[in-house]
C-alpha positions as CSV (number, residue, x, y, z in Angstrom):
1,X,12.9,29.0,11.4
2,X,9.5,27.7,10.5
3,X,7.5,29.3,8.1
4,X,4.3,30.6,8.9
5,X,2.5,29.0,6.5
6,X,3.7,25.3,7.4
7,X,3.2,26.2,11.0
8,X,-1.0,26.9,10.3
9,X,-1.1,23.7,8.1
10,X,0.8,21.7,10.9
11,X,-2.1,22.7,13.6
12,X,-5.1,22.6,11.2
13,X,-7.1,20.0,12.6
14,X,-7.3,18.6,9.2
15,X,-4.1,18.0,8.6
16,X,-3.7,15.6,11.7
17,X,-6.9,13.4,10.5
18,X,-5.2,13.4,6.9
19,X,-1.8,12.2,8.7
20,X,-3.5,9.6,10.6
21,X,-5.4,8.3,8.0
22,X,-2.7,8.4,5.6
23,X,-0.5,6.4,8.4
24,X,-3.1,3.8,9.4
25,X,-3.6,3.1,5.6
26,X,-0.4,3.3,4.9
27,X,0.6,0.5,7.5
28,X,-2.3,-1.7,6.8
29,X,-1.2,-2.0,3.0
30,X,2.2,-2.2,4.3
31,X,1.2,-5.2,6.4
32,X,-0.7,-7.0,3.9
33,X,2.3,-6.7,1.0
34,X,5.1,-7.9,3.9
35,X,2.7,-11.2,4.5
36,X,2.0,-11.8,1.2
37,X,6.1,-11.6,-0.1
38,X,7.2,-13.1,3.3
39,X,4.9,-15.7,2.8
40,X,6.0,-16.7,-0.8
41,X,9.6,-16.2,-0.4
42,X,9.0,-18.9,3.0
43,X,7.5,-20.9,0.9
44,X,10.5,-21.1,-1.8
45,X,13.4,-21.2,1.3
46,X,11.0,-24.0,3.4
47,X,8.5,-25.5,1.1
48,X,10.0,-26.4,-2.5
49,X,8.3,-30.1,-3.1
50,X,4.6,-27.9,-2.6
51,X,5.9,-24.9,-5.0
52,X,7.4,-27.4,-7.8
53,X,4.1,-29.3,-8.1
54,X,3.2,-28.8,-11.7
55,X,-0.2,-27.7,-12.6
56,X,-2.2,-30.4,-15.0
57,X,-0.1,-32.4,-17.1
58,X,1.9,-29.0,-18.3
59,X,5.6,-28.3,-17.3
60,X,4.6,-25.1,-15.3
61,X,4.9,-25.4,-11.6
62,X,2.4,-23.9,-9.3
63,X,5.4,-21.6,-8.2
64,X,4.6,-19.6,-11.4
65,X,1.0,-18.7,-10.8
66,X,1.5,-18.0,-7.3
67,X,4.9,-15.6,-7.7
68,X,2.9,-13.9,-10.7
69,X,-0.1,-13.4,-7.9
70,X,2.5,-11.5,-5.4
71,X,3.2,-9.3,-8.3
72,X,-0.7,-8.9,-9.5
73,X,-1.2,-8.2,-5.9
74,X,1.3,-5.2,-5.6
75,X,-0.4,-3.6,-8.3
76,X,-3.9,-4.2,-7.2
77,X,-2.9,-2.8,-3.4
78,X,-0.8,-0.1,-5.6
79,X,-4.0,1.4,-7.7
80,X,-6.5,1.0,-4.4
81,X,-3.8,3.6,-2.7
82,X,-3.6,6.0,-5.6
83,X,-7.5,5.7,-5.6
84,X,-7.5,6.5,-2.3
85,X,-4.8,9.2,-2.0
86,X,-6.8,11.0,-5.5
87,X,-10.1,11.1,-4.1
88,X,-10.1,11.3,0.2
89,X,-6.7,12.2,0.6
90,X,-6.2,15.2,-2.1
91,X,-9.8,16.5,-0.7
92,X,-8.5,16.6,2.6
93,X,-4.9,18.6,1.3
94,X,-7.6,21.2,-0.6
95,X,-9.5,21.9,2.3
96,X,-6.3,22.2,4.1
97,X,-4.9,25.1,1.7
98,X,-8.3,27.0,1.4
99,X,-8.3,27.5,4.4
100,X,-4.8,28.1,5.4
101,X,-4.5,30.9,2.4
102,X,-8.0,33.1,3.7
């Protein structure tokens, strides 16, 4: 049995453009963070000799910096979706509910 309540939010045309929107996004991140860990973990199982170059005349290996980038870059895509999500997509959920509750 469906509640009443979900049923109006489920055919509120807002609530399909926030589902799409959420979805595209969503995937798009989800795209960009598979290709950027994908690529780095290829790296490491097909090219070592590139990763193990050392950077100046230091004992660090470019490996470092560039496996402390995938990290820097799950944060960075992290806070652009909470950004996101706080400002377009909680808008979109309060519109929703005002609505729904007249």
């Amino acid at each position: 049995m469906i509640d009443p309540v979900v049923d109006k939010i489920q055919k509120h045309p807002k609530y399909a453009e926030l589902q799409s929107k959420r979805n595209s996004f969503g995937w798009i991140l989800t795209i960009m963070m598979m290709v950027v860990y994908y690529g780095y973990i290829s790296l490491i199982a097909f090219n070592k000799p590139f990763l193990a170059q050392p950077i100046g005349s230091g004992v660090t290996s470019l490996g470092i910096p560039l496996g402390m980038g995938v990290i820097v870059f799950t944060i960075v895509i992290t806070a652009i979706y909470v950004k996101r999500a706080n400002k377009e997509y909680d808008d979109l959920t309060a519109d929703i509910l005002k609505d729904v509750n007249k």
